[in-house]
C-alpha positions, 0 to 999 in steps of 0.5 A: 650137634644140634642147630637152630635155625635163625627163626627159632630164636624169634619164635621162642620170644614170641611165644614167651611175649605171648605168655608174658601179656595175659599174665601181665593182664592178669596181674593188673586186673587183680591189683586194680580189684576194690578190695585190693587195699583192703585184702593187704591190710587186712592181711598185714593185721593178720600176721601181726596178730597171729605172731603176737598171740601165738595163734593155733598153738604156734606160741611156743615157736620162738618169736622170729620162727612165728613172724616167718610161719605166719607171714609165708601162710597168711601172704600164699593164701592172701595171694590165693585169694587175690588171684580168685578174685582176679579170675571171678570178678567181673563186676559187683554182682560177682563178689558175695558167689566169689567169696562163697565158693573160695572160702571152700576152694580157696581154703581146701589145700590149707592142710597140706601148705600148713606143713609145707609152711611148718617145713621151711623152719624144720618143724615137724607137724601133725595136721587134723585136716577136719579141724583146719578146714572148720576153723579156716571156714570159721574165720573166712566166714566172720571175715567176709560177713565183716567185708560184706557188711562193709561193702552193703553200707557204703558211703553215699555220694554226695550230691551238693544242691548247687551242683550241676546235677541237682540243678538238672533235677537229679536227686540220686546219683545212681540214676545216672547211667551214662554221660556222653559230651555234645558240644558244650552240653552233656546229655544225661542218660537216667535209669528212668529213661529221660536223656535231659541235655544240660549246659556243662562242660563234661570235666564238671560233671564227671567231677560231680560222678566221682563217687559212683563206680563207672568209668571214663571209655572215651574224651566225651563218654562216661558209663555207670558200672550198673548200666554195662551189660556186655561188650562186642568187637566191631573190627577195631573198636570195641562198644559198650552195650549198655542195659538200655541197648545204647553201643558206646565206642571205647577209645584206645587210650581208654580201653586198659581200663575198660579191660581191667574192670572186666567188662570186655569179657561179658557178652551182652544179654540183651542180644542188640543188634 
């Protein structure tokens, strides 16, 4: 009879550790992506509308057995989707290619899951697979134009002319590339160049940033998603390189977030020593 040596056991949680934090990594980058909300109601909508409607011919499937097709359809292709974003998003600049090529990638098994989905509630159907994927391609594309109009007018961040920046002469929030903390001032770095150093505590100005995509990377650092050209693992720690070459160090306790954003799988393009 077979035996385990006492080391076995250990290797097995090890390895099943192993397994366990990428995908927990994964998991969190996906239900911290913007679109995130967005994606499930969107989804939710979807369902209710396909069910009510009877959509593609599923109205004379009794009610409860349309809510079920449509809900184990549309929640694996949300899921799907969910997961392509998580794999391709690394920044802005990624959504517009991500949803490109998922609308092809993403929708090409629809069908065989159409079926596979019809199977569940012992329905039997024949599927035309060229008229799924026109009409699946029909729907990704009026969906997405809708999403990207969406993303390409969003709302401006307001800059109150009593605030801090605009005192500072700061007229356009997405100037500000970065904010690090000296002392009781904070020294501003604009897309122009210019590095003013202002009176204020960093909680107020971060207050004044918080409608622009960037993040907190440490007590006295703030960077603006724009300005992050890669990153690089200095033993322990790891650093930000920012578009103009500045290397800001990222703490421990904020480098999850720093990870979930992506940013500590680009490689810097710049080439800064």
């Amino acid at each position: 009879m077979a035996t385990l040596s006492p080391d076995q056991p250990d290797r097995r949680r090890r390895r099943n550790r192993g397994f366990a934090k990428p995908a927990r990594k994964f998991v969190d980058s996906a239900l911290a992506l913007p679109g995130f909300t967005m994606l499930m109601l969107g989804g939710g909508a979807a369902i209710v509308l396909a069910t009510i409607m009877g959509a593609f011919g599923t109205i004379e499937l009794p009610f409860g057995t349309r809510l079920g097709f449509w809900s184990v359809l549309i929640g694996w292709n949300m899921a799907k989707w969910l997961m392509w974003f998580a794999w391709w998003i690394r920044g802005p600049q990624d959504w517009r290619r991500a949803a490109a090529i998922g609308a092809v990638v993403v929708n090409l098994p629809l069908p065989l899951e159409i079926p596979a989905a019809l199977w569940l509630f012992g329905i039997a159907g024949e599927i035309d697979p060229a008229r799924t994927w026109i009409e699946a391609g029909v729907i990704s594309a009026t969906l997405f134009i809708v999403l990207f109009f969406a993303r390409a007018h969003p709302a401006p961040a307001t800059l109150p002319e009593d605030g801090i920046l605009f005192r500072a002469g700061v007229r356009d929030l997405a100037a500000v590339q970065n904010v690090t903390a000296e002392d009781h001032y904070c020294r501003l770095h604009l897309a122009g160049g210019a590095k003013p150093l202002i009176l204020a505590r960093f909680a107020d100005v971060l207050a004044e940033l918080g409608g622009v995509d960037g993040e907190q990377i440490h007590r006295g650092a703030w960077v603006a998603a724009s300005a992050v050209d890669g990153a690089v693992r200095e033993g322990r720690v790891w650093r930000l390189v920012l578009a103009d070459g500045t290397r800001l160090p990222v703490s421990a306790s904020h480098v999850a977030a720093v990870r979930t954003r992506g940013w500590l799988r680009l490689k810097p393009k710049l080439g800064v020593a």
